[in-house]
C-alpha positions in Angstrom: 107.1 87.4 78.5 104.0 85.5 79.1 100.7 87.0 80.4 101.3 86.7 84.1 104.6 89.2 83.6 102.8 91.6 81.4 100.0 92.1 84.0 102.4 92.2 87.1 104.1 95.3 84.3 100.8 97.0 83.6 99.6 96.9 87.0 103.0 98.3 88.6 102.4 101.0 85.5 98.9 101.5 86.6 99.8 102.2 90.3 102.4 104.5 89.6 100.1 106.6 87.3 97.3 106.2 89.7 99.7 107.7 92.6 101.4 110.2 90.1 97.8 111.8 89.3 96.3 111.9 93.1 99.2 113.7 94.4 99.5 116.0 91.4 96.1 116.7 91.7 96.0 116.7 95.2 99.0 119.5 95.5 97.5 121.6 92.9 94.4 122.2 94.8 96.0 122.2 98.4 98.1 124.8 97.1 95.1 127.0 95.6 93.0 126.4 98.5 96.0 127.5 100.9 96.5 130.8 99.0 92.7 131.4 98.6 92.7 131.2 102.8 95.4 132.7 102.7 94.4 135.9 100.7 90.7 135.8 102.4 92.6 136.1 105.6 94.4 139.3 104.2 91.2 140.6 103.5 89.2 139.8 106.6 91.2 139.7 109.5 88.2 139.2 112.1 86.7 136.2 110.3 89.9 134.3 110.8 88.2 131.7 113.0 85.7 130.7 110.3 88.4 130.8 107.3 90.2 128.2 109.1 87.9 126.1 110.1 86.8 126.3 106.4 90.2 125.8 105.1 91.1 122.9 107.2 87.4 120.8 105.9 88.4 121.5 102.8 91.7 120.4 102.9 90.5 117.4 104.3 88.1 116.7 101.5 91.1 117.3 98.8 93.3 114.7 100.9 90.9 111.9 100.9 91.0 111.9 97.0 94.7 111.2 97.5 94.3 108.4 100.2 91.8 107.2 97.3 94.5 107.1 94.4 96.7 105.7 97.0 94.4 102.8 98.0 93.4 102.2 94.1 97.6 101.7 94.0 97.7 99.2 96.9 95.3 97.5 95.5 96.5 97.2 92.2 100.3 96.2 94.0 98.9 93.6 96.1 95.5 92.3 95.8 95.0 92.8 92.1 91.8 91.7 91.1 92.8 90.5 87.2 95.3 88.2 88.7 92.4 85.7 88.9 92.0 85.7 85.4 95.3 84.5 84.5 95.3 81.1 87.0 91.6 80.2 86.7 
């Protein structure tokens, strides 16, 4: 294998780890944050406007780290900046 095949291996590696850890990590703490709304609703009925509001913003913010990992994998796949290295 020369160095072009080894970096085509480690950067399909990379994006698969990259992915495997955002949407872990992005599960993990959709699934607390659901069950924290969830048990907060339990508890106060009457402030169920504000919970969800709250739950949904965060949500939100615990998706885009996904969409991050997932754009750090896209570019990896297809625009991968150590390419250069190997034909200059």
């Amino acid at each position: 294998m020369n160095g072009h095949d080894w970096l085509i291996v480690i950067s399909v590696a990379g994006a698969a780890a990259t992915m495997a850890a955002g949407a872990v990590g992005a599960a993990i703490g959709e699934s607390r944050i659901a069950a924290a709304a969830m048990d907060a609703l339990a508890r106060q009925p009457d402030a169920g406007s504000s919970i969800t509001r709250t739950l949904f913003v965060s949500l939100a913010m615990v998706e885009s780290t996904a969409i991050f990992c997932l754009v750090i994998s896209l570019i990896l796949l297809f625009a991968n900046p150590f390419a250069a290295a190997l034909t200059g």
